[in-house]
C-alpha positions as CSV (number, residue, x, y, z in Angstrom):
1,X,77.0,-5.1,23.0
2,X,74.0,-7.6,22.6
3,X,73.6,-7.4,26.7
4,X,73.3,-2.9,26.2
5,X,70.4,-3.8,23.7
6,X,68.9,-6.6,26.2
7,X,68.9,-4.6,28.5
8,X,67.3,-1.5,27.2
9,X,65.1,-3.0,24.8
10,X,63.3,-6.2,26.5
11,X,64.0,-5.8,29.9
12,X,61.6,-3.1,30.4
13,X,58.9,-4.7,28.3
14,X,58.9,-7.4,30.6
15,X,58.8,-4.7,33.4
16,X,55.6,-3.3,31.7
17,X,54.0,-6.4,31.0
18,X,54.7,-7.3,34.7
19,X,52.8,-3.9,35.5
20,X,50.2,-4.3,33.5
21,X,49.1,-8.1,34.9
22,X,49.5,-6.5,38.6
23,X,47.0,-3.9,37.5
24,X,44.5,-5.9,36.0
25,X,44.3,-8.6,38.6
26,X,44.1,-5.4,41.1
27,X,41.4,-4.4,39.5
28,X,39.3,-7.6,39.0
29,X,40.6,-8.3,42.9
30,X,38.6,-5.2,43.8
31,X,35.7,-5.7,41.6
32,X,34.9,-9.1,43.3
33,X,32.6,-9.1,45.9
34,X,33.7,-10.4,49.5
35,X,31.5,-13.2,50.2
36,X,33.0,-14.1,46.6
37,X,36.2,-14.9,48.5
38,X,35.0,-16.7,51.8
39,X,31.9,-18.9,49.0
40,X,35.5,-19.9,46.9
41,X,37.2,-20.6,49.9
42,X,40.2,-18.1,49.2
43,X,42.2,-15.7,51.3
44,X,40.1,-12.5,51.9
45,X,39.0,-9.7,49.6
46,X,41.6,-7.4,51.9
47,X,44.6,-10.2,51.9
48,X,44.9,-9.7,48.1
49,X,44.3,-6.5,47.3
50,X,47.2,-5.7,49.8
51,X,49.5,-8.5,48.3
52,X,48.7,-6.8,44.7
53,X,48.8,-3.8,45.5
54,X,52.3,-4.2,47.1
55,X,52.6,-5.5,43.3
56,X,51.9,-3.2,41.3
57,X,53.7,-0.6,43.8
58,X,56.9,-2.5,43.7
59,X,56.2,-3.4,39.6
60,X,55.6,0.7,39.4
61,X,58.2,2.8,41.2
62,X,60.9,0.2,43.0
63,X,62.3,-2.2,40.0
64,X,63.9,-4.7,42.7
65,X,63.9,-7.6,40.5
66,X,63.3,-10.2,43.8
67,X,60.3,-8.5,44.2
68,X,59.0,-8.3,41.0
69,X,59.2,-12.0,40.7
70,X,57.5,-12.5,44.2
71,X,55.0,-10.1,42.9
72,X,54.8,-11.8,39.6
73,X,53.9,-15.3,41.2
74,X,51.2,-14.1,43.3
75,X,49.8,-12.6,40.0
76,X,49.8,-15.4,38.2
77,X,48.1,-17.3,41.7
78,X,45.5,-15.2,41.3
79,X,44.9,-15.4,37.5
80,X,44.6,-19.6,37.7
81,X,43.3,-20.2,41.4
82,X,41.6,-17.1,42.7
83,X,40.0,-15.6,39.6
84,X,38.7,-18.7,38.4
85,X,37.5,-20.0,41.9
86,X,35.5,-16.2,41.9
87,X,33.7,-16.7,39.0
88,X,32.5,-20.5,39.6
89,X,31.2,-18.9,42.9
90,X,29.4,-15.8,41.1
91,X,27.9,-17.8,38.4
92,X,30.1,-16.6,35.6
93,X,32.4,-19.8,34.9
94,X,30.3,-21.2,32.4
95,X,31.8,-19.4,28.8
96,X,30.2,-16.1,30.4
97,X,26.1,-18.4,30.1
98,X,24.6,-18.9,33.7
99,X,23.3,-22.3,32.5
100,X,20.6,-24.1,30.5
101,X,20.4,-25.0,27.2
102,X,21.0,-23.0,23.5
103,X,17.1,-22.3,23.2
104,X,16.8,-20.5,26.6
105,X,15.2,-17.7,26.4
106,X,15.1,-14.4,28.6
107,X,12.1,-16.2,30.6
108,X,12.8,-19.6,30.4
109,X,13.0,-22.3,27.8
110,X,11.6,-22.2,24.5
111,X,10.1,-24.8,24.1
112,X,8.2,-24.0,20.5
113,X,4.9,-22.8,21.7
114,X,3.5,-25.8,23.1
């Protein structure tokens, strides 16, 4: 009885929230520009969109749970090494600043009119 209401009731929210990290690190896979990947030193731009898009195909219409958990793993690889490897190389891994200080200003330092 409490394995009928496992199974229909978190089960398939792990399934969805298995989907829904496949999607999103599609997506951000194939926003990313291509030099992005060889600057970072990473596997190319067409290795992982293929291995997530395998993903979220597998996460989407087959439910084999041995492939979900491959799937899973490579999403998580590219949510702590890739995506953050990207953004050091594109200038975005500083809190979303490209640099400088707090009193930077859209041409340069402020410096208080001196």
């Amino acid at each position: 009885m409490l394995m009928d209401g496992f199974d229909r009731g978190v089960l398939p929210l792990f399934g969805y929230a298995m989907l829904l990290l496949a999607v999103a690190a599609f997506v951000i896979a194939l926003l990313a520009r291509e030099d992005a990947y060889r600057a970072a030193d990473k596997q190319t731009k067409t290795f992982w969109l293929v291995i997530l898009g395998v993903t979220v195909l597998v996460d989407a219409f087959l439910g084999m749970l041995f492939l979900q958990i491959a799937g899973l793993v490579a999403t998580i690889v590219f949510f702590v090494d890739v995506r953050p490897a990207l953004k050091q190389v594109s200038g975005g891994g500083r809190g979303g600043r490209r640099g400088g200080s707090s009193s930077d200003g859209p041409y340069g330092p402020y410096n208080g009119g001196r």
